[in-house]
N, C-alpha and C positions, 0 to 999 in steps of 0.2 A: 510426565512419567507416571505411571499407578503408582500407589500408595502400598505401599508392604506391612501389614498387619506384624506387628513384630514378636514375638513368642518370646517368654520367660521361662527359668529354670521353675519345671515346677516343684521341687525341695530342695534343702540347703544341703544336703546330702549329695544330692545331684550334682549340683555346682562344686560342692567340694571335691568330688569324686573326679566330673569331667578337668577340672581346673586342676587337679593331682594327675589324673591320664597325662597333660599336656606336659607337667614338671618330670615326670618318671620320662627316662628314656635310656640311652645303650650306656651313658657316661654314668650312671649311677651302678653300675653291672660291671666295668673291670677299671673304671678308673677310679675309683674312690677306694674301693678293696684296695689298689695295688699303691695308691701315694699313703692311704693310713697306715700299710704293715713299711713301707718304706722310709716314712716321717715319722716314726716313732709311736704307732697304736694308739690306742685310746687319748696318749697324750695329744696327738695329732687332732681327733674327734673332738676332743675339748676347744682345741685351736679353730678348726673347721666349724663347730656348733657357735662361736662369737661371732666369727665374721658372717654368718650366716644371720644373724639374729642384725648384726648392728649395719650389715651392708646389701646383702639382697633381698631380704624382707621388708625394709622399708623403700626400695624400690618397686618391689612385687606391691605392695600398696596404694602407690603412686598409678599405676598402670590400673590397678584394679578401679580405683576410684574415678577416672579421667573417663574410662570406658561406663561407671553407672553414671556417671552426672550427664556426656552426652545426651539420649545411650543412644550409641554407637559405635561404631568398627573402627581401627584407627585409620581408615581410609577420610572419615567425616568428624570423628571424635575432635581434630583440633580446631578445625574450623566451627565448628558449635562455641568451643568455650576459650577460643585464643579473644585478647582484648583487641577493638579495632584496629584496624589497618596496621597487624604487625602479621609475621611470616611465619609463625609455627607450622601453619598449614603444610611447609614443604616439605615437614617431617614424614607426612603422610607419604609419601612418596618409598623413601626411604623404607616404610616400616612393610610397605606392599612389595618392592622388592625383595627385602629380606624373606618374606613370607614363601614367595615363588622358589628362590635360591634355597630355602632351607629344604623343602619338599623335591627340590631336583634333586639331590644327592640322596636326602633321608629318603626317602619311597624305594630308591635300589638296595640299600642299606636292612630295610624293610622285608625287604622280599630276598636278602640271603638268610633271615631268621626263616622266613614260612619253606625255603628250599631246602635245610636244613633240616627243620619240624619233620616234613612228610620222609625228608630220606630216611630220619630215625626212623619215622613211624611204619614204613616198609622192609624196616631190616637193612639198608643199604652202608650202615658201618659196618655188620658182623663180621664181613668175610676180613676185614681191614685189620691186620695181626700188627702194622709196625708204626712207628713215628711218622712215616718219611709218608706211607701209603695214607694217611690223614692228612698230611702236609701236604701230600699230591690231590689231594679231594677239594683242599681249600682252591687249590692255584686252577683246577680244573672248573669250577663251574665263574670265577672271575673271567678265565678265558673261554667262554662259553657266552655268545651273546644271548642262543635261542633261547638259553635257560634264564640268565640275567633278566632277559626282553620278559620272558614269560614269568617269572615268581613275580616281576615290579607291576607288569597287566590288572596282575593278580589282587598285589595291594590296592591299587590305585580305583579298581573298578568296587571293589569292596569297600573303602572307606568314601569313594561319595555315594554306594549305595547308601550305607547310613547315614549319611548327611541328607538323602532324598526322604528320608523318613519325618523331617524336620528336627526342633530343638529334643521338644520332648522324649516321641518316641523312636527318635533318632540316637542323635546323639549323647541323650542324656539318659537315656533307657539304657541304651547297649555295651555305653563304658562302663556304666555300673557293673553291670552284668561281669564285665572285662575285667576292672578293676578288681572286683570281690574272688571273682577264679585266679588271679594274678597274684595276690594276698596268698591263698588259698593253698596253692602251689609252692611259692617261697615258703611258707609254713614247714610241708611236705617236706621238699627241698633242702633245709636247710636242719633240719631236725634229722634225717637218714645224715646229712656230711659231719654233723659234731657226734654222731655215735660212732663214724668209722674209726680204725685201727689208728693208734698216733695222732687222730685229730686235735688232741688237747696240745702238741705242740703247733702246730697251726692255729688254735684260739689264742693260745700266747703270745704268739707272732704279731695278730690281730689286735689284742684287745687289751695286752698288758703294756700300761706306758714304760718308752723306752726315752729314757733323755737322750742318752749319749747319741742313739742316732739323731734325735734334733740338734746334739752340738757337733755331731760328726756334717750335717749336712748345711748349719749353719741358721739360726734362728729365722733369720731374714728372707731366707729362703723358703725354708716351711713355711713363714707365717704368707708369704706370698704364692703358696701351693693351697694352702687350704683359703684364702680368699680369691683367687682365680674360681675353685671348686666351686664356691657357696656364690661367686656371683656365676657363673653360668650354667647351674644346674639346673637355674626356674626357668631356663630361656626366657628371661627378661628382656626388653628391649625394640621389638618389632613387631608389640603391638598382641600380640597375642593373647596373654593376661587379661586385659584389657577389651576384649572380644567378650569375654565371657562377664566380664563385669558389669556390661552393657545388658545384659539379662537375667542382671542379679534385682532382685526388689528393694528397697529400702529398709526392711525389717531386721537387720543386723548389722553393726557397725562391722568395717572390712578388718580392722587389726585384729581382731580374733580368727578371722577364716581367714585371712593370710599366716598366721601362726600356725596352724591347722594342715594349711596345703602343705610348707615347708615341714613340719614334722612328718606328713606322709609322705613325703621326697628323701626326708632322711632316713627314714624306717626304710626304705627299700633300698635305701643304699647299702645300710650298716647289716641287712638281715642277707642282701647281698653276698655282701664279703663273709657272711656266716655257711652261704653254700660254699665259695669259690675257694677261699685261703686254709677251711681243714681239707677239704679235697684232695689238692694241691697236697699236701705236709703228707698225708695218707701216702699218698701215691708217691712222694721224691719228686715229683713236680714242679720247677720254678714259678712262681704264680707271679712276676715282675717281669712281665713277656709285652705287656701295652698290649693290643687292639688286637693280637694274636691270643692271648688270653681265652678269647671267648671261642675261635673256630679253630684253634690248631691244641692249646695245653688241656682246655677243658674236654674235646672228643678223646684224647688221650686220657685222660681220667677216667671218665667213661666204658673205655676201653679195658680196662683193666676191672670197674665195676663190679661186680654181683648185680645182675638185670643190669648190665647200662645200657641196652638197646631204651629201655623203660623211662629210666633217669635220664640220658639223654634227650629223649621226646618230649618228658616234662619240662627238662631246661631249657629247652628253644621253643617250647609253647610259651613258658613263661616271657623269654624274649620278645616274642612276636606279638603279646599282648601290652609289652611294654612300647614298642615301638609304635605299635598299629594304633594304641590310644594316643598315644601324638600324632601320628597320623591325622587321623578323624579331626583332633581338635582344630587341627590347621589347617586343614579343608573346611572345615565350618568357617573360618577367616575368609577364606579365600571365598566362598561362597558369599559371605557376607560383603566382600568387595562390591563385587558384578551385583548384589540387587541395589546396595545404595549407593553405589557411582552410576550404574547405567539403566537401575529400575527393570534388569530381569525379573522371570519370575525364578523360582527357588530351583523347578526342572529344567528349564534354559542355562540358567549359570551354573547348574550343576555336569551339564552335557557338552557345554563351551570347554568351560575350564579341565573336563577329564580326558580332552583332544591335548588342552595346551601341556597338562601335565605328564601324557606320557609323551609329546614330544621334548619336552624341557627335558626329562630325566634319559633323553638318550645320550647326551655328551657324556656323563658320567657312567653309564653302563659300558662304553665305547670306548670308555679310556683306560680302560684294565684290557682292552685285547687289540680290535682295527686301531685306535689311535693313541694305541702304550706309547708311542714314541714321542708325543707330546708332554713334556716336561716346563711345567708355568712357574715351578717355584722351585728349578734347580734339580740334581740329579733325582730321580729315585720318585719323584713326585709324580703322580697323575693329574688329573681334570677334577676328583674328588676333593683332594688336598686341597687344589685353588678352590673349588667353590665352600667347602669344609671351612677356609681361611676369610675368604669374604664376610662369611656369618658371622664366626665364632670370633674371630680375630675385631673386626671391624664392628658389621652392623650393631650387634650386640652392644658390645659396651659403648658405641655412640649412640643407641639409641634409648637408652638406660639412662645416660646422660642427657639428653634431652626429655626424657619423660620427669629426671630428678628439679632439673630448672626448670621445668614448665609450671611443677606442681609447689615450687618455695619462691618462685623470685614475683616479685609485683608486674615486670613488665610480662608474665606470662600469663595461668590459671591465676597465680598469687596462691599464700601459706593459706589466707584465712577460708580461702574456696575449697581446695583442699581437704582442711582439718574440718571443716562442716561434713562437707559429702563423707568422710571418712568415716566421721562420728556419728552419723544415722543411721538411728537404728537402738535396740539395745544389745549389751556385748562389751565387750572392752574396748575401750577411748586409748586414741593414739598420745605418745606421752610427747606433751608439750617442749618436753628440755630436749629433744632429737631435734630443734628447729638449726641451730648451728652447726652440728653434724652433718646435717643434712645440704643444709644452704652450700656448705664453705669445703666438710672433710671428705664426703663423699666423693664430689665433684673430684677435687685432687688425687682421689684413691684409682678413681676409674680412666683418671689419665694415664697414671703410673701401671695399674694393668695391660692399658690399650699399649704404651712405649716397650713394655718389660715384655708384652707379645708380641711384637712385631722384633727386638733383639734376639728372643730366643728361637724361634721361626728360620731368622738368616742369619744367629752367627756362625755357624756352622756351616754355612753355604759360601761364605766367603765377604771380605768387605762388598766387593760391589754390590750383591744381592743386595747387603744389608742396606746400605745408602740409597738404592734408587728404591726399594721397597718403602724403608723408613720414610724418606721423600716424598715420595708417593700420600705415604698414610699421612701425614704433619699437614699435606698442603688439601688433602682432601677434610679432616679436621677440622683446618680452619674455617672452609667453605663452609662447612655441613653449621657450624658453630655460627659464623655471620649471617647466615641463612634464619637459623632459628630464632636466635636473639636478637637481630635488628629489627629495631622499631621504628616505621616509615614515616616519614613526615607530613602531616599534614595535603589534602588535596585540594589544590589553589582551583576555589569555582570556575563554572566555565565562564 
């Protein structure tokens, strides 16, 4: 196979920037707004800002470090630093997976923000006087394949152009660019919503701790709403982190820029919920609507406006730079696949893979209209749901979990590999007394996530769902778990 000349970030800037693109995405836009004024405001953020700090930052760590000690993509990352003849390697598999399934769904996802962007930016709300005539705009372009087929085109061929540009002035040049307008915009954004009319009960709603609603919803609860959040925010898990870490240089130890990204992941969340929740209050708007939030309560805000054709534009440009910088990230993964598994060059796996991607993303575009009737995970569900549930539900914190054991247990990287590669560089040193947390409390937290999502997923659909799914995930678990952690014996010469 040719040899691939490998490209570095070239500033820390850069890396911080494109590895924040990847953390920002649609979950930080109406689900964090809508469970902090739900869980009790700011009290909630406090709760959220722990678990963040003590459970998905020092996995974001872990992945970052794994991918520079390589350096490598997590297609080749285990197999470089797994100790002999054990099986980390099959992780890889896994983390490649996840990376394809995340990009089927997200890339359509993707392209109802940019569908969205040009109808503001045409005027195509103005004539739209009522609720229902927004509500019919949502349902009509889902059941719309040409339109679906053509915004995802759209994405898909635009973000491996930027990945043909290479690291630099590819994808490190143009998130920036992305990331700084995306800033820029929130700024904008969110400074017009706390001047509107009544907005100060809306920041109240937001930002003043409310106990009672955490005793009203039950401690244990909240505290398992705000650590679900904080661990799948970074999209941890599948390798991605880890991509980028791989063309990071040694000139900074990683606990400070992991600190760094995750504070740029929260600042877009919290400055988020500073457009969406006065808006809302302005307007008599329920802003506790879930994943309708964003194309059905917000066009409606909008609507009613001073300029919201204007405001509108801006807030689905803002979207579509949030999404589209995950995008890119994850196509640079997926590029990085195809040269170091099969020694393409960067325009070949770049040409391959934008075939397989827009056929991958037709089952999910296809399941909101030609094959609505496919229901995978019980009434109401599409082909979305299930692959949304593969990720989020599954890959995710299994693979989180094996990046956490890979990087503390001896028979894996081992602690002391780790906390070296961590610690290179200068910047702040990862703190030694996380070694038990890590080894023993982690592990058990991200089990109790993966069982507590897959319960609340099907209890509602009914026992059986619940059991052959549960079933399903326990026995898949254990494989994925024997798989990683078995250590093979010895090879009897010939």
């Amino acid at each position: 196979m040719p040899s691939q000349e490998r490209e570095k970030f070239a500033s820390r800037l850069g890396f911080i920037m494109v590895s924040a693109g990847c953390a920002v995405g649609l979950g930080n836009v109406w689900k964090f707004p809508y469970l902090c004024g739900q869980y009790g405001g700011a009290a909630f953020i406090l709760i959220y800002l722990l678990c963040l700090a003590l459970i998905a930052t020092p996995i974001l760590i872990c992945e970052l470090s794994v991918g520079r000690a390589s350096p490598k993509s997590s297609a080749k990352s285990f197999n470089i630093l797994e100790p002999p003849k054990t099986k980390w390697h099959i992780a890889s598999f896994m983390c490649i997976a996840g990376t394809y399934l995340l990009m089927a769904f997200y890339t359509g996802v993707c392209g109802w923000m940019l569908y969205y962007f040009f109808k503001y930016l045409i005027g195509g709300f103005a004539a739209l006087t009522t609720p229902q005539e927004i509500s019919d705009t949502f349902t009509g372009m889902l059941g719309s394949p040409g339109a679906m087929i053509g915004s995802t085109v759209i994405v898909i061929i635009a973000a491996f152009s930027i990945c043909a540009l290479g690291v630099q002035k590819g994808v490190e040049k143009i998130t920036k660019y992305m990331m700084c307008a995306l800033f820029l915009i929130l700024g904008i954004l969110a400074v017009n919503s706390v001047l509107l009319p009544n907005a100060d009960k809306g920041l109240e709603f937001y930002l003043v701790p409310n106990f009672d609603a955490i005793a009203a919803h039950g401690i244990g609860n909240v505290l398992f709403a705000a650590m679900s959040q904080a661990f799948f925010t970074l999209s941890i898990g599948i390798g991605a982190m880890a991509m980028f870490g791989s063309y990071l240089d040694k000139s900074r130890s990683l606990t400070g820029e992991a600190i760094t990204i995750s504070c740029l992941d929260t600042l877009v969340a919290i400055i988020a919920g500073l457009i969406i929740i006065p808006a809302c209050f302005s307007f008599n708007i329920n802003p506790e609507t879930g994943p309708s939030l964003i194309f059905i309560t917000m066009p409606n805000v909008f609507r009613q406006m001073t300029g919201g054709q204007i405001w509108g534009a801006l807030f689905f440009l803002f979207l579509l730079f949030a999404a589209l910088s995950t995008v890119v990230a994850v196509f640079e993964n997926i590029v990085a696949y195809a040269i170091e598994l099969f020694g393409f060059s960067r325009k070949k796996a770049i040409i391959i893979n934008l075939i397989a991607l827009i056929v991958l993303s037709m089952p999910c575009i296809l399941g909101f209209n030609v094959l609505s009737g496919f229901e995978p995970l019980g009434t109401g569900s599409n082909i979305l749901d299930l692959e949304d549930f593969l990720v989020t539900n599954n890959l995710l914190p299994i693979g989180a979990l094996i990046y956490l054991m890979f990087c503390t247990h001896k028979n894996g990287w081992g602690w002391n590999n780790f906390l070296a590669e961590t610690d290179s560089g200068t910047g702040m040193k990862f703190p030694v007394r996380l070694r038990f947390l890590m080894q023993y409390i982690l592990p058990f937290l991200i089990v109790i996530i993966y069982i507590k999502g897959y319960y609340d997923k099907f209890s509602s659909s009914g026992t059986v769902y619940l059991i052959i799914w549960l079933s399903v995930a326990l026995i898949f678990l254990g494989f994925v778990g024997y798989c990683a952690f078995y250590k093979a014996r010895s090879e009897r010469e010939p």
